[in-house]
C-alpha positions as CSV (number, residue, x, y, z in Angstrom):
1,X,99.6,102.0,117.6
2,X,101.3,103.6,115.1
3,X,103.7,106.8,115.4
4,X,104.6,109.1,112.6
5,X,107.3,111.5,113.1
6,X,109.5,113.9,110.9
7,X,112.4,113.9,112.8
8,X,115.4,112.6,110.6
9,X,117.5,109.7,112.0
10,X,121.4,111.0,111.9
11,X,122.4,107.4,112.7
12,X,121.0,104.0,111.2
13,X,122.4,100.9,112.9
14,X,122.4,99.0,109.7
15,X,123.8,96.1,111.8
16,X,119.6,95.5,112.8
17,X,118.8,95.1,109.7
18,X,120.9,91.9,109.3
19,X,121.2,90.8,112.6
20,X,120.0,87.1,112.6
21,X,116.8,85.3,112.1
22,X,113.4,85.6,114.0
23,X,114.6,82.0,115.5
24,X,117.9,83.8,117.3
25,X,118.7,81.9,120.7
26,X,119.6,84.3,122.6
27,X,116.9,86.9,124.0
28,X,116.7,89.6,126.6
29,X,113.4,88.5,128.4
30,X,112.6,85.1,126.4
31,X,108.6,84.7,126.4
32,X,107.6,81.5,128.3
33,X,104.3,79.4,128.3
34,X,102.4,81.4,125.7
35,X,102.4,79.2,123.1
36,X,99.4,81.4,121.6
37,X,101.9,84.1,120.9
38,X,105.4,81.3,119.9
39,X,103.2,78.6,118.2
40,X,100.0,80.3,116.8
41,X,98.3,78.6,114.2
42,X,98.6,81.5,112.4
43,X,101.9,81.4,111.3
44,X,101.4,78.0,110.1
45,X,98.7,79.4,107.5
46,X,100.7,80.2,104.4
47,X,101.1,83.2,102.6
48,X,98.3,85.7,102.3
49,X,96.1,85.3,98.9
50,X,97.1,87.8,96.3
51,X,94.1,89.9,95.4
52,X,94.2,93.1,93.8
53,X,93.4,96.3,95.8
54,X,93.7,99.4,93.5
55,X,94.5,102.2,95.3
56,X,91.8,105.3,95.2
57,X,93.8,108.7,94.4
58,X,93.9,111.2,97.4
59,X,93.8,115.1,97.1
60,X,96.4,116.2,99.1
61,X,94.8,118.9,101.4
62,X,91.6,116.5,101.2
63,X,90.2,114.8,104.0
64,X,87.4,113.1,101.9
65,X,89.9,111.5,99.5
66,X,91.7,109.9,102.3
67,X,89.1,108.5,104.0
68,X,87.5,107.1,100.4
69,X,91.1,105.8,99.8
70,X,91.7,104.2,103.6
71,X,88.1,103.0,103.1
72,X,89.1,101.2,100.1
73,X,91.5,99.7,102.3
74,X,90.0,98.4,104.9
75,X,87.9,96.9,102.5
76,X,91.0,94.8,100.9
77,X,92.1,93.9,104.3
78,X,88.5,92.7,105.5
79,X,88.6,90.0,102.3
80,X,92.5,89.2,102.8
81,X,92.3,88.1,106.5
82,X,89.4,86.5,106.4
83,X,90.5,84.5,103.7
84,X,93.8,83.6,105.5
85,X,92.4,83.0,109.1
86,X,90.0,80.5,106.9
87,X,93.0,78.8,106.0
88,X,94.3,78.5,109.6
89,X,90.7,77.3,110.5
90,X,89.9,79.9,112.9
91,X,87.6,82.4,113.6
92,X,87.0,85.9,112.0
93,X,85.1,88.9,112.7
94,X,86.0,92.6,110.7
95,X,87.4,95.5,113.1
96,X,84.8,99.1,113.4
97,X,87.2,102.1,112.0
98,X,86.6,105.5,112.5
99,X,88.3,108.7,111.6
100,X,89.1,112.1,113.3
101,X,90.7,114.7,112.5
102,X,91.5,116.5,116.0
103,X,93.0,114.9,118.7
104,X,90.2,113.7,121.4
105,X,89.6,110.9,124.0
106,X,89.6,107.0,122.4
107,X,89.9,103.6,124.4
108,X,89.6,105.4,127.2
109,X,92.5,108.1,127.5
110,X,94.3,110.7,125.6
111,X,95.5,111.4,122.6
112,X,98.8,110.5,122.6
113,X,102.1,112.7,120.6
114,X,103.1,111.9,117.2
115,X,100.1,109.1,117.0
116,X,99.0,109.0,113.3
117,X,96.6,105.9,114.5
118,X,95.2,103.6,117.5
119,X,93.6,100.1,117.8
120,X,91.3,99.6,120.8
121,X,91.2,96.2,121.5
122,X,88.3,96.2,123.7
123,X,85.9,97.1,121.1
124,X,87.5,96.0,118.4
125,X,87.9,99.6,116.2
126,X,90.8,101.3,114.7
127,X,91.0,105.1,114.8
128,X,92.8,106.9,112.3
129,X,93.6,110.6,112.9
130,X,93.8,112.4,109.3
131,X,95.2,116.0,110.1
132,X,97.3,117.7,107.9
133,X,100.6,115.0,109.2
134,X,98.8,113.0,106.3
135,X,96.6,114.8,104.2
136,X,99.0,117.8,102.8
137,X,101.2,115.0,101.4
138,X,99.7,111.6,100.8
139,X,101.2,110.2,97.9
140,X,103.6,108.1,99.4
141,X,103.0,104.8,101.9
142,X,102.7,105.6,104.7
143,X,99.0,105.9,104.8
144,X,98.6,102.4,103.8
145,X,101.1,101.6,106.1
146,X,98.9,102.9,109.0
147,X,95.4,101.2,107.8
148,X,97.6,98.3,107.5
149,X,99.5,98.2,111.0
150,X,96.6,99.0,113.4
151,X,95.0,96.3,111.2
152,X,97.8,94.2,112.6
153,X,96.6,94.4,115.7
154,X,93.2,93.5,115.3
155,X,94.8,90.3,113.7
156,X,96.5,89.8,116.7
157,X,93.3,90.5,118.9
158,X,91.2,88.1,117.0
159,X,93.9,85.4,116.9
160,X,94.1,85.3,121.0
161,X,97.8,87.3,120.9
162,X,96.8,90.6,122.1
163,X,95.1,89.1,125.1
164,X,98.4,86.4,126.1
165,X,100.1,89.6,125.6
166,X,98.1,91.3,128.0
167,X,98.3,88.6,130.6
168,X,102.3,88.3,130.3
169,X,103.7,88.4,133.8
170,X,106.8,90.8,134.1
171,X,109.4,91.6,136.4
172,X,110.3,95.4,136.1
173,X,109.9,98.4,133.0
174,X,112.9,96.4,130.5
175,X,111.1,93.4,130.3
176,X,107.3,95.1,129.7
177,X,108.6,97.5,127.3
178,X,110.5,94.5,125.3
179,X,107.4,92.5,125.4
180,X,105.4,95.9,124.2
181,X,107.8,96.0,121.4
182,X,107.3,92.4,120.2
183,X,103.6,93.0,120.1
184,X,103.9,96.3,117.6
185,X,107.0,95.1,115.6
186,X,104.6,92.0,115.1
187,X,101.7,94.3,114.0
188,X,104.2,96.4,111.2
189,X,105.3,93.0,109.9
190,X,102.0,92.1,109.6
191,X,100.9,94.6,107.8
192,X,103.9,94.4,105.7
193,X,102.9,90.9,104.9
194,X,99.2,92.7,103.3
195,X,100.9,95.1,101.4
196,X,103.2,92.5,99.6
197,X,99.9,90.4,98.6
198,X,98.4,93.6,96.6
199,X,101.4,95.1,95.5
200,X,100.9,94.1,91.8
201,X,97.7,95.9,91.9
202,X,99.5,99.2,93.3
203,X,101.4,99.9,90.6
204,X,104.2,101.1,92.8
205,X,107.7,101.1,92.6
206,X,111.0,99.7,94.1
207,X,111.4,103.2,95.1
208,X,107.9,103.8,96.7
209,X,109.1,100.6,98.9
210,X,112.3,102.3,100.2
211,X,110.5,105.2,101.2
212,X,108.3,103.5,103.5
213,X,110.8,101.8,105.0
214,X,113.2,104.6,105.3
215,X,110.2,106.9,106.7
216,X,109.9,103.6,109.6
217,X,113.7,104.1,110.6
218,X,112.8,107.6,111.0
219,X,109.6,106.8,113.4
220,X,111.4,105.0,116.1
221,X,111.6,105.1,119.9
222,X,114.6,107.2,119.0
223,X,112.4,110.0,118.5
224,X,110.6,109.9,121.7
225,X,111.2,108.9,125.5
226,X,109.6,105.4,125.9
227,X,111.1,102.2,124.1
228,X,107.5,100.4,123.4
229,X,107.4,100.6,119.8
230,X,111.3,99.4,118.4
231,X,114.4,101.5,117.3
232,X,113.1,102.8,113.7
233,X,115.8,100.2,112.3
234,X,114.1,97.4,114.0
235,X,110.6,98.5,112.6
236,X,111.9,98.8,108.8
237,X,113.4,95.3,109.2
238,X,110.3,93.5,110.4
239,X,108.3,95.3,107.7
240,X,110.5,94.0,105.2
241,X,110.3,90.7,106.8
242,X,106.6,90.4,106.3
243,X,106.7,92.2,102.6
244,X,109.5,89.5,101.7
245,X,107.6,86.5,103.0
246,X,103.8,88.0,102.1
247,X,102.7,86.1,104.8
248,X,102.7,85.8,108.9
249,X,105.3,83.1,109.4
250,X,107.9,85.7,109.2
251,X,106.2,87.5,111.9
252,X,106.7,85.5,115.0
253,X,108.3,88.5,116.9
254,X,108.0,86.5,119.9
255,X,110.5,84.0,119.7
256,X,113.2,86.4,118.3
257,X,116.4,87.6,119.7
258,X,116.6,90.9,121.9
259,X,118.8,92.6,119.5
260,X,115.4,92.3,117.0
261,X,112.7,93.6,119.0
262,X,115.4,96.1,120.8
């Protein structure tokens, strides 16, 4: 799922963004006997192809322009996972995507605050809700961002990882809520990881990249009341992990220190 929110950070632990390597030993709940989540075959596959995905202008104030331009999207993302999961030798199948622009009842529950987008892993579709969060002022990102995180997922989904995640045993709120973060700091790496593999076709900037990652610090679980998603810091860095690597071996969230997934 993926959260956008407007409300400006006054702190940044910059100390996140530094703080060790996805291989740190020490962890707050360390994830045991899953080796589809630690040891996927995934993050043995390489880096993602590049391939060009020119981005389609969007209107701001139009709803059509951002659904031909997340379209598009998809699109790229269809050709660039299933080229990689080819490479890891396993199976592929594209995710359903649908758009609203109202608040309404998907996978089976409500509309949650500040949700921009949803995956619904049981039928394999991502929902994006363009409302005017998006549409009055699309040039940056974020957008992309979106398409590319709930994308995440279904990479995860399709890979096995969203159902070991579902099946983790654990004892008490800390330990599901640090196990929920791992699985959507994954996801932002992730898409990270597809942005960096078309980024020459963007024609973006250094400064379109620090955007994005400053509007993540400012999307945290800082902003809200339930730590499922990552402090903002936390979310920035694993994006930049997977833009830096272009590819998902950076993303083993699983395996990482606490103080990375916190």
């Amino acid at each position: 799922m993926r959260k956008h929110s407007v409300v400006l950070l006054l702190v940044v632990i910059a100390s996140l963004l530094l703080g060790g390597t996805a291989n740190a030993a020490q962890v707050g709940f360390p994830i045991r006997n899953a080796d589809i989540l630690t040891k996927n075959a995934l993050y043995a596959s390489g880096r993602l192809p590049a391939t060009p995905c020119p981005e389609p202008a969007v209107q701001a104030g139009n709803v059509a322009s951002a659904r031909n331009y997340l379209t598009t999207l998809v699109k790229c993302l269809n050709g660039t996972w299933a080229a990689q999961f080819a490479k890891a030798r396993m199976p592929f199948s594209k995710p359903r995507v649908t758009f609203i622009t109202k608040p309404q009842k998907i996978c089976g529950g409500k509309w949650g605050k500040n949700v921009q987008a949803i995956y619904c892993n049981a039928s394999r579709r991502i929902v994006v809700m363009l409302d005017s969060a998006v549409v009055d002022d699309p040039s940056d990102l974020f957008l992309m961002d979106v398409i590319a995180h709930e994308y995440g997922h279904h990479v995860q989904n399709i890979a096995g990882m969203w159902r070991a995640f579902d099946r983790l045993p654990s004892n008490g709120k800390a330990e599901y809520y640090e196990q929920s973060r791992r699985h959507e700091l994954q996801g932002e790496c992730l898409a990270g990881a597809f942005i960096a593999s078309v980024w020459t076709s963007l024609h973006r900037t250094g400064a379109d990249w620090k955007t994005l990652l400053g509007d993540d610090r400012e999307s945290g679980d800082e902003t809200g009341d339930v730590r499922d998603h990552g402090k903002g810091a936390n979310i920035a860095n694993w994006l930049d992990r997977g833009f830096k690597a272009a590819g998902p071996a950076a993303c083993n969230t699983w395996i990482a220190g606490s103080a990375m997934v916190a």
